[in-house]
C-alpha positions as CSV (number, residue, x, y, z in Angstrom):
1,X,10.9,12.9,-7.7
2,X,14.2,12.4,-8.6
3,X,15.9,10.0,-11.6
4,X,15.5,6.4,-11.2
5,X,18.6,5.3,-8.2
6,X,21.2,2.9,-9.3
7,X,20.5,-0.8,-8.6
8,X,22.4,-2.9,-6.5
9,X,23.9,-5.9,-7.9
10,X,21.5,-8.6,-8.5
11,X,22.7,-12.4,-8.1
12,X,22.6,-13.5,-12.2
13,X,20.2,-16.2,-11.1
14,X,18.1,-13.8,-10.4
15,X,18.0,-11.3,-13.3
16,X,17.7,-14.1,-15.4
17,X,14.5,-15.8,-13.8
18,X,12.3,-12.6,-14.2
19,X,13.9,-11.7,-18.1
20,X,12.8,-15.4,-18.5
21,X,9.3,-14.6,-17.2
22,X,8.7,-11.1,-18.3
23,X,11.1,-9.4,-21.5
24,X,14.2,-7.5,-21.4
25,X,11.8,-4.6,-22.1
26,X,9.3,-5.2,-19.1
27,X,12.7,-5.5,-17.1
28,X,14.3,-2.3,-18.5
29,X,11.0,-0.4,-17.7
30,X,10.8,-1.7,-14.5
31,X,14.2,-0.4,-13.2
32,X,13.4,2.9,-15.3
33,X,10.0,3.1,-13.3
34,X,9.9,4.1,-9.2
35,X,8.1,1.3,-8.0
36,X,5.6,1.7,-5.2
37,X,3.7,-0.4,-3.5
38,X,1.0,0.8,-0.7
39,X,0.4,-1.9,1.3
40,X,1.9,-5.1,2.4
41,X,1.4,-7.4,5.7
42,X,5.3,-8.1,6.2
43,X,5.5,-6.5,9.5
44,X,3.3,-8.9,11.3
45,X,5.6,-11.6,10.7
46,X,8.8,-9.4,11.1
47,X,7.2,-8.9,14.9
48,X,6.3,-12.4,15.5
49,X,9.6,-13.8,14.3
50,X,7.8,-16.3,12.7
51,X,10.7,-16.4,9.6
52,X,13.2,-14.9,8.8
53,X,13.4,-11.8,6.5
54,X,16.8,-11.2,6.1
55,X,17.6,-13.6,3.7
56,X,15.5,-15.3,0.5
57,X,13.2,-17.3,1.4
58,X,10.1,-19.4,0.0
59,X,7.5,-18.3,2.4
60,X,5.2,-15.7,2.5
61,X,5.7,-13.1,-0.3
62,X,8.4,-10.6,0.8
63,X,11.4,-10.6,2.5
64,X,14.5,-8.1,2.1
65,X,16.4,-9.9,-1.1
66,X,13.3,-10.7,-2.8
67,X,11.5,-6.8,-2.6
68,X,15.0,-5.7,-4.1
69,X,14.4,-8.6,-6.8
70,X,10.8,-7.4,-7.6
71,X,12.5,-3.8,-8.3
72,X,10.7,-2.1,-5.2
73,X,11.8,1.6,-4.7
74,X,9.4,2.2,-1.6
75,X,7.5,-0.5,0.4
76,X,4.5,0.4,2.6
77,X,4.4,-1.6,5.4
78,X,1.2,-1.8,7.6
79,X,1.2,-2.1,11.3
80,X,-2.5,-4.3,11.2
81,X,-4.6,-3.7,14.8
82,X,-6.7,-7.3,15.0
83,X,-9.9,-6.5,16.7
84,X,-9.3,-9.1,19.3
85,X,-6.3,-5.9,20.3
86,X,-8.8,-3.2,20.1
87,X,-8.6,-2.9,24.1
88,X,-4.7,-2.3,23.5
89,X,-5.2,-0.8,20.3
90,X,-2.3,2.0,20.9
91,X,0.6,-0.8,22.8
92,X,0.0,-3.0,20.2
93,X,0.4,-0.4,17.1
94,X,4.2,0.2,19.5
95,X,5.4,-3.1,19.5
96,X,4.7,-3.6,16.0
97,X,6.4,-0.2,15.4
98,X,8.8,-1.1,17.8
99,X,9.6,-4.0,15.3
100,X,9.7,-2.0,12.6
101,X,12.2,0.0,13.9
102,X,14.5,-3.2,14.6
103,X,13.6,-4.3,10.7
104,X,14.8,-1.1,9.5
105,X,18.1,-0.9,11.6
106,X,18.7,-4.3,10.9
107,X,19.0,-3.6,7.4
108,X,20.7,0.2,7.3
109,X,22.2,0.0,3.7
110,X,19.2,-1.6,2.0
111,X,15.9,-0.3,3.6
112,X,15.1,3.2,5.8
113,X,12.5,4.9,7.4
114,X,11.1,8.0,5.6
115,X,8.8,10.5,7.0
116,X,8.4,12.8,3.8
117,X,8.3,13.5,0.3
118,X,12.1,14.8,0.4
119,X,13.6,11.8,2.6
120,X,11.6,9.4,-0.1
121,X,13.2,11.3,-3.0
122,X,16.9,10.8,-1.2
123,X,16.1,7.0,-0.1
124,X,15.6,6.4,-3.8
125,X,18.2,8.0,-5.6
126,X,21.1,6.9,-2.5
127,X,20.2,2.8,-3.9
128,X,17.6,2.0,-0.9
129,X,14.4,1.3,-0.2
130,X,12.6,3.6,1.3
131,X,9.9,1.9,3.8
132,X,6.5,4.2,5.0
133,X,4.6,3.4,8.5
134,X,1.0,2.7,7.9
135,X,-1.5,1.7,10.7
136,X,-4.1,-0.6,9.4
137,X,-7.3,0.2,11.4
138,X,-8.5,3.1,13.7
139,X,-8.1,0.8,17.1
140,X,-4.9,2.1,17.6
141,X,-6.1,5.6,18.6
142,X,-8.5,4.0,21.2
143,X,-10.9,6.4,20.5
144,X,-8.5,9.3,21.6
145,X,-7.6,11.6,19.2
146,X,-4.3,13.1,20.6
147,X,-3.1,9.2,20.1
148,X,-3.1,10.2,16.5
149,X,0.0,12.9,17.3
150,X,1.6,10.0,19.2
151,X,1.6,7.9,15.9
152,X,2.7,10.5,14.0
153,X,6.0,10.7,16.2
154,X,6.6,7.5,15.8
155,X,6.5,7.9,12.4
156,X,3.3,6.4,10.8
157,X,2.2,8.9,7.8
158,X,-1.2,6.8,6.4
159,X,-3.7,5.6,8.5
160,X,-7.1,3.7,7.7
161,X,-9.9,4.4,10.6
162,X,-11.3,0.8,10.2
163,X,-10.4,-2.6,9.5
164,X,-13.2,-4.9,8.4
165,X,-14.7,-4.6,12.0
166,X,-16.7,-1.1,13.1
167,X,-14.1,0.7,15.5
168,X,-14.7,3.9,17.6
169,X,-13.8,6.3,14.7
170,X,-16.7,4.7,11.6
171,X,-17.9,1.5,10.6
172,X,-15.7,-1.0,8.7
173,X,-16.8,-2.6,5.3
174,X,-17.8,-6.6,7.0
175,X,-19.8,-5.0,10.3
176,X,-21.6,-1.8,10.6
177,X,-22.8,0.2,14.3
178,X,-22.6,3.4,13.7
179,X,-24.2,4.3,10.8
180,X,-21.3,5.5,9.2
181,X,-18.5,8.2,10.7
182,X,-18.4,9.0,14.5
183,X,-17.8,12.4,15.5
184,X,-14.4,10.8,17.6
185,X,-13.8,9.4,13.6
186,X,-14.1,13.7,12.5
187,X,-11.8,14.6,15.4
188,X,-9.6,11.9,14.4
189,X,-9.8,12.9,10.4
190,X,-9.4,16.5,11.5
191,X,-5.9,16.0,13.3
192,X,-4.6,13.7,10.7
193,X,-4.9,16.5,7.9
194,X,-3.9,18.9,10.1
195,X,-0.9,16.9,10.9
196,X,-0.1,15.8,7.0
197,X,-1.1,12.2,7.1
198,X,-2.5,9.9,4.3
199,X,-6.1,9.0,4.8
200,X,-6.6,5.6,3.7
201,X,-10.3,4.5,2.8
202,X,-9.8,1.0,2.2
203,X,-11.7,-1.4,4.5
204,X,-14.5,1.4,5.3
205,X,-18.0,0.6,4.7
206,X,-19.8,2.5,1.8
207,X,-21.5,4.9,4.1
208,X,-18.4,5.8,6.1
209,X,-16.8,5.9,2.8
210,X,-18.9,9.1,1.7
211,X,-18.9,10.7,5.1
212,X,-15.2,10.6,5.5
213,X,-15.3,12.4,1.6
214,X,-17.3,14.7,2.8
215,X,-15.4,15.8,6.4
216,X,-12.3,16.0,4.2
217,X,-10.5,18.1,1.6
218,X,-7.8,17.0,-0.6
219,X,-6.7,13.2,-1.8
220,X,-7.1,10.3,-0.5
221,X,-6.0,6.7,-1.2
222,X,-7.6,3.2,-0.8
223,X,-4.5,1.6,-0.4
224,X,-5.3,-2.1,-1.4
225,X,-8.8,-2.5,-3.0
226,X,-10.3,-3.1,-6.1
227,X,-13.2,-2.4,-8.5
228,X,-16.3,-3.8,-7.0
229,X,-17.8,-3.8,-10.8
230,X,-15.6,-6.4,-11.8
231,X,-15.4,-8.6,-8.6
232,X,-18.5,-7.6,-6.5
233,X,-17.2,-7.6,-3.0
234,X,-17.9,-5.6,0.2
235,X,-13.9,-4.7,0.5
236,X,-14.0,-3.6,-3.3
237,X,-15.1,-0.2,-4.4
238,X,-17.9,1.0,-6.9
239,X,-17.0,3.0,-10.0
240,X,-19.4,5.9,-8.3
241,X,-16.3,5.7,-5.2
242,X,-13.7,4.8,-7.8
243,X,-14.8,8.7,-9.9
244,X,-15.2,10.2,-6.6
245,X,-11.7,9.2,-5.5
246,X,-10.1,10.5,-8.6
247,X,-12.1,13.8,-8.5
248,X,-10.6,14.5,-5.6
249,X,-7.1,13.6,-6.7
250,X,-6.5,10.4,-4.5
251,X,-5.4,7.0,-6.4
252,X,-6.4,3.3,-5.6
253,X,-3.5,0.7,-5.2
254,X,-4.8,-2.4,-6.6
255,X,-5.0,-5.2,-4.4
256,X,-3.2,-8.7,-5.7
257,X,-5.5,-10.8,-3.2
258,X,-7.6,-13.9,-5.3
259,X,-10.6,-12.9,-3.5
260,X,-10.4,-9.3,-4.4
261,X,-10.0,-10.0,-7.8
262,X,-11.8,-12.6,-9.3
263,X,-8.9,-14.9,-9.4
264,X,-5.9,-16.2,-9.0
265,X,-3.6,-15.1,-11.9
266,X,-1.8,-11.8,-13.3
267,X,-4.4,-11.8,-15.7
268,X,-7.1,-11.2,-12.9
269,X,-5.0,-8.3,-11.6
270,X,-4.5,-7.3,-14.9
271,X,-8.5,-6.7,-15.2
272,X,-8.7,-5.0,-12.1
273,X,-6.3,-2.4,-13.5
274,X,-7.8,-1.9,-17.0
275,X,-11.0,-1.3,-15.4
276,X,-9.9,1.1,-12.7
277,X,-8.0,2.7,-15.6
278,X,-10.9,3.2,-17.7
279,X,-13.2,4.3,-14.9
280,X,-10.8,6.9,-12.9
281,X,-8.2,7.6,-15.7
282,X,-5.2,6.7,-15.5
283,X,-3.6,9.0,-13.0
284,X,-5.3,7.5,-9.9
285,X,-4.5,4.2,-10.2
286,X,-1.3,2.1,-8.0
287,X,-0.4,-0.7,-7.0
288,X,-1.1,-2.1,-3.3
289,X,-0.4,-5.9,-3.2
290,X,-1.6,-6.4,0.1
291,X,1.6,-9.2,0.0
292,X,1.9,-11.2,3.2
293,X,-2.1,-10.5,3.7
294,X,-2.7,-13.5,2.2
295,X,-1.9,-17.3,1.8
296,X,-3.0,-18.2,-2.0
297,X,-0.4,-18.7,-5.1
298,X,-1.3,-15.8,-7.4
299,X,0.0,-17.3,-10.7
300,X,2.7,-14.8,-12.0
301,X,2.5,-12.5,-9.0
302,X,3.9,-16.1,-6.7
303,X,6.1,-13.1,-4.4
304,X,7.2,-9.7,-4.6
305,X,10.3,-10.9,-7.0
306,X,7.8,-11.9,-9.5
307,X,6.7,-8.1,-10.1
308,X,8.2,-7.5,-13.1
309,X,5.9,-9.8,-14.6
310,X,3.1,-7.2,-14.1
311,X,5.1,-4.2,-15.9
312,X,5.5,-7.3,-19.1
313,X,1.5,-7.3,-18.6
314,X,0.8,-3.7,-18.8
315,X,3.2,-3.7,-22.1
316,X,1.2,-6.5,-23.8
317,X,-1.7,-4.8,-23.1
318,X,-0.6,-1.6,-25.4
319,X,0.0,0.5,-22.3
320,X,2.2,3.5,-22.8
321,X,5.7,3.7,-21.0
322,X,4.7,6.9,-19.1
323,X,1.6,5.4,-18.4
324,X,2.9,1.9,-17.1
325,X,5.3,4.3,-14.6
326,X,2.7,6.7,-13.6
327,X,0.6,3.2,-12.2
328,X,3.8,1.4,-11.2
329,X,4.8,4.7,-8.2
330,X,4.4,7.8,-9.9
331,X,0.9,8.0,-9.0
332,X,1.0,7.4,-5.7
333,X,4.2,9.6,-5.1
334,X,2.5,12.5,-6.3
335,X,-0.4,11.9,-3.6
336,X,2.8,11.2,-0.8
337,X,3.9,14.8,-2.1
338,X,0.7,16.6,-2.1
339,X,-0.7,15.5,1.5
340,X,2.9,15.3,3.5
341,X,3.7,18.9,1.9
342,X,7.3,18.4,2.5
């Protein structure tokens, strides 16, 4: 990808409240680094209205001015089907694309739509943030394959086929019916490779987990779980999914959610990534916050503006530079690369 894009001007209030709680060092690696992160909830409230996003606030965990605070290059945001939707599983994934398109328009100089590796690359180096669709549970395809093409237009490039609820395409990781994969679930897996879209294994129970490896080729990404050998939980993954994951070149964004890991501090998430690090190597691991997915106070990680304090983390911990970037977004940009193939 290309050198790191200039930043924007930030308020000196700002600059100076995450020096003062990382290091000038953490800082200058930060902005050095292309920060990714693979999953966040913000949409839900962009589509509600419930607050406003435009300007700083002190709810929730992201809005437009803090995500350029916290040094994000590309956001991820998720288009989450609730289960009580299932029966409008596709309308419902429209209107909260729908709102997603108003986000995005809303804020043309700071934040834009990108459909592939190229347009990411251009987002990043023009000064923007470059904001990916992802659909957060198979409902919205309604058990109709062809639906996946019509999210595809629309722009989504990753897709999970579950949320913690069994849907027509496998079982999810908190209810199983089907014994794993459905064959509508392999039609469904089938189009999305064909068409160049992210497969994301997060929420999946174990035994869809190893059916969808095996009806696939290529990586794949759990975009906001965590090591189920540290914080034993059914939405965490075990080191034999972790290796299996990184044999097949895929990465795991590392979920910032108390319940996920153990606790609520940096030094929890911390924990999570120096085992997933020692477990899959170093090259499949990211960062997936899974921001506005939550309510709790994550001490150090309070909102997306507090991110540089994670970088300061890795750095105390002996991390190299290279390696701190590759975890920070180089790690999943190579995956965004490989599977959109342009």
């Amino acid at each position: 990808m290309s050198a790191r894009r200039p930043r924007l001007t930030l308020p000196a209030a700002a600059i100076t409240l995450m020096i003062s709680a990382s290091s000038p060092a953490a800082w200058k690696l930060h902005r050095d680094a292309i920060v990714v992160d693979l999953h966040s909830d913000t949409l839900l409230d962009v589509a509600s209205g419930k607050r406003d996003v435009f300007t700083r606030g002190s709810r929730g965990h992201i809005d437009i001015p803090r995500l350029r605070e916290g040094g994000v290059d590309v956001q991820v945001f998720a288009a989450y089907i609730d289960p009580r939707e299932a029966h409008r599983g596709l309308a419902r994934a429209n209107e909260l694309l729908d709102a997603f398109d108003r986000f995005t328009a809303a804020n043309p100089d700071l934040l834009s739509r990108v459909l592939t590796a190229a347009e990411v690359d251009a987002r990043v180096g023009e000064g923007m943030v470059a904001a990916v669709l992802s659909i957060e549970s198979g409902d919205a395809v309604q058990g109709n394959p062809a639906n996946v093409d019509r999210l595809y237009r629309r722009g989504v490039r990753i897709m999970s086929l579950t949320w913690n609820n069994s849907t027509a395409l496998a079982d999810g990781a908190s209810e199983q019916k089907h014994g794993g994969l459905t064959q509508t679930g392999r039609q469904v897996l089938a189009r999305m490779q064909a068409l160049g879209m992210i497969i994301d294994v997060s929420h999946l129970s174990e035994k869809s987990f190893w059916d969808v490896l095996g009806a696939t080729r290529g990586p794949l990404i759990a975009t906001h779980s965590n090591a189920a050998g540290l914080t034993p939980h059914a939405r965490n993954l075990s080191d034999e999914q972790l290796r299996a994951l990184a044999a097949r070149g895929g990465v795991v964004g590392v979920n910032f959610y108390p319940g996920f890991t153990g606790g609520p501090t940096l030094t929890h998430v911390l924990a999570h990534v120096d085992y997933l690090v020692r477990t899959m190597g170093v090259d499949h691991v990211a960062l997936g916050s899974d921001f506005d997915g939550f309510t709790q106070t994550v001490a150090g990680l309070e909102d997306v503006s507090r991110l540089p304090n994670l970088t300061a983390g890795l750095l105390a911990r002996g991390y190299p530079r290279e390696d701190i970037k590759k975890i920070l977004g180089g790690n999943a940009l190579r995956v965004f690369k490989q599977v959109w193939k342009r």
